[in-house]
VOGU-3710 file (C-alpha; in Angstrom, 3 decimals, decimal comma):
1> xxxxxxxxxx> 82,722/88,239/33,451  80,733/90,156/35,817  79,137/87,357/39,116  75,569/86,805/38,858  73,241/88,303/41,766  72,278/85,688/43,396  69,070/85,128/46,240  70,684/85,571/49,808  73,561/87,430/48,633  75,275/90,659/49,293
11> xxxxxxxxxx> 72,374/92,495/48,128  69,882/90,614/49,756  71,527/91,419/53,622  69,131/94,140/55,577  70,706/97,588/55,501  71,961/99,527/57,864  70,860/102,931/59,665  74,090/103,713/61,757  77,547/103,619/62,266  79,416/100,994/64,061
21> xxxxxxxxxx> 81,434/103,222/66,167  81,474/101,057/69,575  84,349/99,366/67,637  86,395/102,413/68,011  87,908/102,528/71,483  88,810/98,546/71,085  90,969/99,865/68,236  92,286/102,950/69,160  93,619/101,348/72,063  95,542/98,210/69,975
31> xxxxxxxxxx> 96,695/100,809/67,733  98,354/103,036/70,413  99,871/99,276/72,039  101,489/99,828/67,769  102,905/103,047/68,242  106,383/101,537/69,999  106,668/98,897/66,301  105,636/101,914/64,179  108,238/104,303/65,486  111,313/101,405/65,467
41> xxxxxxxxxx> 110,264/101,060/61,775  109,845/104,516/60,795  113,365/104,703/59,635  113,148/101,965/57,494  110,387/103,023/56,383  111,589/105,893/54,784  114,660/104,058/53,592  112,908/101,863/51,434  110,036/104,682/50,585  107,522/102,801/51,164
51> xxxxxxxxxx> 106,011/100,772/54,880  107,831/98,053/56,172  106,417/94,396/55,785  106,303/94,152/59,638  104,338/97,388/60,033  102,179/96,023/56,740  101,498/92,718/58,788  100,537/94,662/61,862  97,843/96,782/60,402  96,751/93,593/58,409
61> xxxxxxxxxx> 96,089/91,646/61,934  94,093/95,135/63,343  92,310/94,277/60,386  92,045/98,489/59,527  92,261/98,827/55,750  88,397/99,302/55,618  87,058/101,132/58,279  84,769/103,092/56,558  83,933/100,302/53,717  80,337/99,143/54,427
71> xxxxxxxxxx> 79,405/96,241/56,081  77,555/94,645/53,367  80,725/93,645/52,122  82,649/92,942/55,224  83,973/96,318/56,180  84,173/97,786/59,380  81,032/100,294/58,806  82,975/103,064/60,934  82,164/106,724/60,750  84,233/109,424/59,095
81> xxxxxxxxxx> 85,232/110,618/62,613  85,815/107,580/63,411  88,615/107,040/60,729  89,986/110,324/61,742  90,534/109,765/65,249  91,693/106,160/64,339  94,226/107,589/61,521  95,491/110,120/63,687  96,574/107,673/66,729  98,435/105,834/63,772
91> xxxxxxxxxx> 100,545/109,175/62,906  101,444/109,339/66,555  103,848/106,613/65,757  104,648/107,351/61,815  102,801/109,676/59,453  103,460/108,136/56,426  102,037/104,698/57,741  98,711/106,799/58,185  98,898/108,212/54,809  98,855/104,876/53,337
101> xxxxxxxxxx> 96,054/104,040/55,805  94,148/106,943/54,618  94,477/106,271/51,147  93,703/103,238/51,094  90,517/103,244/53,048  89,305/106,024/51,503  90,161/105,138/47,534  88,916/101,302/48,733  86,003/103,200/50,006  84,666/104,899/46,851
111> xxxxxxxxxx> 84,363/101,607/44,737  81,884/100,458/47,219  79,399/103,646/45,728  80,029/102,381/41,920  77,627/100,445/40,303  76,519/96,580/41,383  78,771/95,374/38,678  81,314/97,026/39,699  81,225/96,617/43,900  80,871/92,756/43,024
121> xxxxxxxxxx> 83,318/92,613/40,653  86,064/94,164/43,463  84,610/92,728/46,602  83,145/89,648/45,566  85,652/87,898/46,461  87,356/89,541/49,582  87,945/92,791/50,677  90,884/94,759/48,616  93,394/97,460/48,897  92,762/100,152/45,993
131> xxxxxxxxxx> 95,035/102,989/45,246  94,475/106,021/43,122  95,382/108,808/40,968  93,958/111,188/39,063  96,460/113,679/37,687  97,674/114,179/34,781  94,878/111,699/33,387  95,369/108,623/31,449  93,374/107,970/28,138  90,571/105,248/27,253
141> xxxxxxxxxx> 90,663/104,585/24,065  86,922/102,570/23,558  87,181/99,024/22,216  84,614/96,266/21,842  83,039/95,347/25,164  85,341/98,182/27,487  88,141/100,619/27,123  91,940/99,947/26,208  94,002/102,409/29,060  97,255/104,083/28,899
151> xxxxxxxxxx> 98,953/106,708/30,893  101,350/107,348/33,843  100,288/108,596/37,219  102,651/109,865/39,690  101,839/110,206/43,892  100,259/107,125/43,856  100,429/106,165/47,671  100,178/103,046/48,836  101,052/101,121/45,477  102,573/98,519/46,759
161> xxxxxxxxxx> 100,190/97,279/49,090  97,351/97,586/46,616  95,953/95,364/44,183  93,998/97,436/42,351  94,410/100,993/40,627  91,784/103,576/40,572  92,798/105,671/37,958  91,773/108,998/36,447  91,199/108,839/32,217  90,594/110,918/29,381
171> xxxxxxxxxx> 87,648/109,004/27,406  88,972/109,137/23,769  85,532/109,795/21,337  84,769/108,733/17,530  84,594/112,517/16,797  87,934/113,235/18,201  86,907/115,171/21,578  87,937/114,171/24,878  86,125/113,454/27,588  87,926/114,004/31,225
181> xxxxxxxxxx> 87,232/112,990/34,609  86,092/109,795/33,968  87,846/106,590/36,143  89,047/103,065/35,192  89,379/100,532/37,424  92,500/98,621/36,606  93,909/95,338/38,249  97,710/95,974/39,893  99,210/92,796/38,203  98,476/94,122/34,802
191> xxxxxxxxxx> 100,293/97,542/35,640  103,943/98,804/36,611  105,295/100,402/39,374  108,279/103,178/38,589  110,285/103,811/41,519  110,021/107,757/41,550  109,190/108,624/45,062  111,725/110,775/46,546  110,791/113,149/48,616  111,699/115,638/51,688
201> xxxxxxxxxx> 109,035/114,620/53,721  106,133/111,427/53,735  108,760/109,716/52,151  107,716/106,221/53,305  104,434/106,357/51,656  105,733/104,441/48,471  103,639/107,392/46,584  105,258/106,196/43,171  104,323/106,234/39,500  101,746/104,042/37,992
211> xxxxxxxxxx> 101,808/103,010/34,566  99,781/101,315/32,281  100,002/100,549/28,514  96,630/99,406/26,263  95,370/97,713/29,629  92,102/96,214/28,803  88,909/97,916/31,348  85,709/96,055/30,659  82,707/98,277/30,747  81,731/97,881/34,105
221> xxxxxxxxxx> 85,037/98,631/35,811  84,601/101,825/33,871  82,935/104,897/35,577  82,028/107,646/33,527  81,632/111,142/34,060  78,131/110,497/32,809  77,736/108,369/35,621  79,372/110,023/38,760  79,620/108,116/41,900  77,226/110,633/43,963
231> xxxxxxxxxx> 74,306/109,058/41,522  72,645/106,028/43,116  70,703/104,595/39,452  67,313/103,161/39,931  67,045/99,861/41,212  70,282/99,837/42,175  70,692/96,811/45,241  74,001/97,114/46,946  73,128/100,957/48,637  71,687/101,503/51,638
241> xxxxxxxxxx> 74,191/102,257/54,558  75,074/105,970/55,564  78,958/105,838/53,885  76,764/105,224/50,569  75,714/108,828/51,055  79,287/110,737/51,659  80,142/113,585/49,587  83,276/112,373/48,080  85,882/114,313/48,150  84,635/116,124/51,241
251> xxxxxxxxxx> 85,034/113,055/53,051  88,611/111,850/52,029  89,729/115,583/52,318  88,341/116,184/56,047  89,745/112,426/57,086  93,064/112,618/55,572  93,277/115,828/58,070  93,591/113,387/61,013  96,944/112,508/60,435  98,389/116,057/60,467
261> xxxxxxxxxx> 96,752/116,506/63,905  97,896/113,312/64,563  101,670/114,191/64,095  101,094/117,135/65,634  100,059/116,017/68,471  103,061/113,730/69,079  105,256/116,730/68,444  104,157/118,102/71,262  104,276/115,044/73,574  107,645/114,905/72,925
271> xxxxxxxxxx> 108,495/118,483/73,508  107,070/118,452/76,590  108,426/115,428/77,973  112,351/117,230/76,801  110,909/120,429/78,384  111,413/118,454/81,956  115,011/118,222/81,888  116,327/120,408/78,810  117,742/123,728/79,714  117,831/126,372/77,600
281> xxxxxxxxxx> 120,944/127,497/75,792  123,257/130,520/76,739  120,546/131,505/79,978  120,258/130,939/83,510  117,597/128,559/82,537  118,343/125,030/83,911  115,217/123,582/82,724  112,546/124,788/80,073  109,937/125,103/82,182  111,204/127,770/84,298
291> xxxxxxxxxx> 110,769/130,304/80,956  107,797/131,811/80,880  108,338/132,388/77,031  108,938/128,832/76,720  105,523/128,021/78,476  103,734/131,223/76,750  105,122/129,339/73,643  104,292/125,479/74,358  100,545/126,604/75,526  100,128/128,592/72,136
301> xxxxxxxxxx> 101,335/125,751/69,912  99,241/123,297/72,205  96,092/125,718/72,041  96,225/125,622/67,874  96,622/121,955/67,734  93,636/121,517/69,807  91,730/123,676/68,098  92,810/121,909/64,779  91,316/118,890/66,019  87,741/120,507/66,547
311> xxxxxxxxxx> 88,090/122,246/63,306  88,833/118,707/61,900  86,191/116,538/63,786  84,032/119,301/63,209  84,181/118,685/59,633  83,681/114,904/59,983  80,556/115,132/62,324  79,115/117,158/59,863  79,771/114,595/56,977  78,527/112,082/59,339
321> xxxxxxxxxx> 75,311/113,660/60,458  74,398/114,274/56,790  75,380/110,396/55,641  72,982/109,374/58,576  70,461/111,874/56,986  70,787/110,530/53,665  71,222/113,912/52,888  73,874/115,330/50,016  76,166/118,243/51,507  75,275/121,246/49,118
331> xxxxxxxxxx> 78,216/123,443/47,615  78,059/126,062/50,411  78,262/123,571/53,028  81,228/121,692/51,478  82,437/125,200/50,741  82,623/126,361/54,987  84,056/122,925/55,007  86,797/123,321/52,664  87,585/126,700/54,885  87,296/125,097/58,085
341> xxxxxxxxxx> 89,785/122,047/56,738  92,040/125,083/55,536  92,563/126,928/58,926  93,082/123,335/60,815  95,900/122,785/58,067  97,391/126,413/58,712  97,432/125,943/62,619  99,135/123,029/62,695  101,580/123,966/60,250  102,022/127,103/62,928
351> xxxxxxxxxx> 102,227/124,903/66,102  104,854/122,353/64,636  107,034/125,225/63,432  106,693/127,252/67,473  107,572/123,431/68,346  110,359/123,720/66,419  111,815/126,739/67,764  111,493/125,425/71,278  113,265/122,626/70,467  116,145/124,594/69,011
361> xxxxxxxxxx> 119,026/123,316/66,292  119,281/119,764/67,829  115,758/118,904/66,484  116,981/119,091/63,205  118,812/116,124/63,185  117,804/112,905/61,305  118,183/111,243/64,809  115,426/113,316/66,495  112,112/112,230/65,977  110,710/115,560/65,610
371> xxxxxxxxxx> 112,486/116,438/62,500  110,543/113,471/60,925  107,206/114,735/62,122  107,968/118,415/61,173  109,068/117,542/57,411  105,755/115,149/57,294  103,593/117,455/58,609  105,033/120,121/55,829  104,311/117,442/53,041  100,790/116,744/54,374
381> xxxxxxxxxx> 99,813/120,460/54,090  100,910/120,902/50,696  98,297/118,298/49,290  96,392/120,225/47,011  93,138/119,322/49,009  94,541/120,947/51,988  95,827/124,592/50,609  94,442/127,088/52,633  94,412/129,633/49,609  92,474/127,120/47,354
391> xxxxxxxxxx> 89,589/126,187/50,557  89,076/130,557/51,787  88,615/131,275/48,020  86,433/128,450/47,510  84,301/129,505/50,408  84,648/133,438/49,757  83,587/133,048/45,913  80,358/131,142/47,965  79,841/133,806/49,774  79,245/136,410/47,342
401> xxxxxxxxxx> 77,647/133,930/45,709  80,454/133,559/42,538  81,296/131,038/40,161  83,291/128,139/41,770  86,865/127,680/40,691  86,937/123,738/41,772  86,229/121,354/38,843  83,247/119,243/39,257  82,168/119,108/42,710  86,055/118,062/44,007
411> x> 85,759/120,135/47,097
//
């Protein structure tokens, strides 16, 4: 049963016209005090596929699982620049603890532009942790009063520290058609978890497989395609603050970016720390840093991971600045986007390869700490919403003013 709207609740708290961003340094700087905890548990991590309780109970204390969830129900209110930069000083000290970051907030985000039935019915009563998956979809078979759900989704990150499941469907209709992209909200206890994550890099993100057998959905934890999240209905009460006003996918895309840069970034920290006292094998080289092609090299990989990061919080300012508008991105903006997001993904994947290289055979090994950032890094920039041939064709078919290739506005 949905809760009654009451006088002087949720809905009846003044809105907001801004960010909250002077929380930002405060937390970047606790989160870089976690970065010694996050690396000691990294192993572990990826032992057991999924974040350690102690990391789990760190990032519960920061208090970080809903930076960009509005305040109206007790979320930080952060920017989407914000959660980059914040998810990014996470990676420094394990990548697959700031995937399940990113998931999290941003899936835990998204219910909060649903309908007032369904933000009360998930925040109500305390903040949550929702995962998701889309792919392949699930069906709904309709039933008196809500949906009966089925299906299994794989790469669903974070499962294991969520409590509920956002999860992609196939509406099932009385004439036998389908409908697709339409999303059920399902509660974690009434689902199973199938230990299937095994993977050569982002391995502790517990991205397993959901599934779900004639789960009842009431109607209002039910969002239809009909009814897409980027439509605010009239009278609708719990809108008003700028993440209410986010392009969707835009906005998890360009954020889960930060965490590539992130790693990157800590790749080359530690390369040039080595480069101090590591020689270079089979010359006259006593230390790295008397080769000019090692410091022609380090400077290139340094210059592209830089630039990835202004590429990236490029991306998010402009997000930002139109959420503060109250102004929805069109398809050629989230288009350049897409393209921008593309070449930040293709020169980091550059810069932690030259890394690499400099670092020669002996970074290779389990023990070395670089090895887990390069084979995270390489998972990261396979997500489909990061593919570099997927965001230039997106944004050349704009240009020439095509049809787009992206399914619903998922880009």
């Amino acid at each position: 049963m949905v809760a009654e709207f009451k006088p002087g609740s949720v809905f009846e708290r003044p809105q907001t016209p801004a960010f909250r961003d002077e929380l930002v340094p405060g937390i970047i700087e606790k989160v870089r005090a976690l970065r010694p905890l996050l690396r000691q548990n990294a192993k572990a991590g990826e032992a057991q596929r999924t974040p350690t309780a102690e990391v789990i109970k760190a990032i519960d204390d920061l208090g970080i699982w809903w930076m960009i969830v509005p305040r109206r129900w007790g979320g930080l209110g952060l920017s989407a620049t914000a959660m980059t930069r914040i998810n990014a000083e996470l990676a420094k000290g394990d990548p697959s603890v700031a995937w399940v970051s990113q998931i999290l907030n941003g899936t835990t985000w998204v219910g909060t532009l649903g309908s007032d039935a369904l933000q009360q019915e998930l925040y109500g009563n305390g903040l949550p942790r929702i995962c998701s998956a889309i792919t392949p979809p699930g069906t709904a078979q309709p039933v008196e009063g809500g949906y009966l759900v089925s299906g299994r989704w794989p790469y669903c990150s974070g499962s294991r520290q969520a409590n509920w499941a956002m999860m992609g469907v196939l509406r099932l209709n009385a004439d036998g058609t389908k409908t697709p992209a339409c999303l059920a909200y399902l509660p974690m206890s009434k689902v199973t978890i199938e230990d299937t994550w095994y993977s050569v890099g982002m391995q502790g993100t517990g991205s397993d497989t959901i599934v779900a057998k004639d789960v009842f959905v009431p109607q209002h934890m039910f969002v239809p395609i009909e009814k897409s999240f980027n439509q605010h209905e009239a009278g609708k009460r719990a809108l008003g603050e700028p993440s209410d006003y986010y392009s969707l996918v835009t906005l998890v895309r360009s954020t889960g970016m930060g965490l590539v840069v992130g790693s990157a970034e800590a790749m080359l920290e530690i390369v040039l720390e080595g480069a101090k006292t590591r020689g270079v094998v089979t010359t006259t080289y006593a230390r790295q840093t008397d080769s000019q092609v090692f410091l022609h090299d380090v400077g290139e990989a340094a210059t592209k991971i830089r630039a990835a990061r202004r590429l990236i919080e490029g991306t998010t300012q402009a997000i930002d600045e139109a959420a503060l508008q109250r102004r929805a991105l069109p398809p050629e903006e989230r288009a350049e986007l897409k393209a921008d997001s593309a070449l930040a993904n293709e020169l980091i994947v550059s810069a932690a390869e030259k890394l690499m290289f400099l670092s020669g055979s002996s970074a290779f090994f389990l023990t070395n700490e670089l090895s887990r950032f390069w084979r995270d890094i390489n998972v990261a920039a396979r997500h489909v919403t990061n593919l570099p041939n997927l965001g230039y064709e997106v944004h050349g078919r704009g240009l020439l003013g095509m049809p787009n290739i992206i399914l619903g506005e998922a880009y």
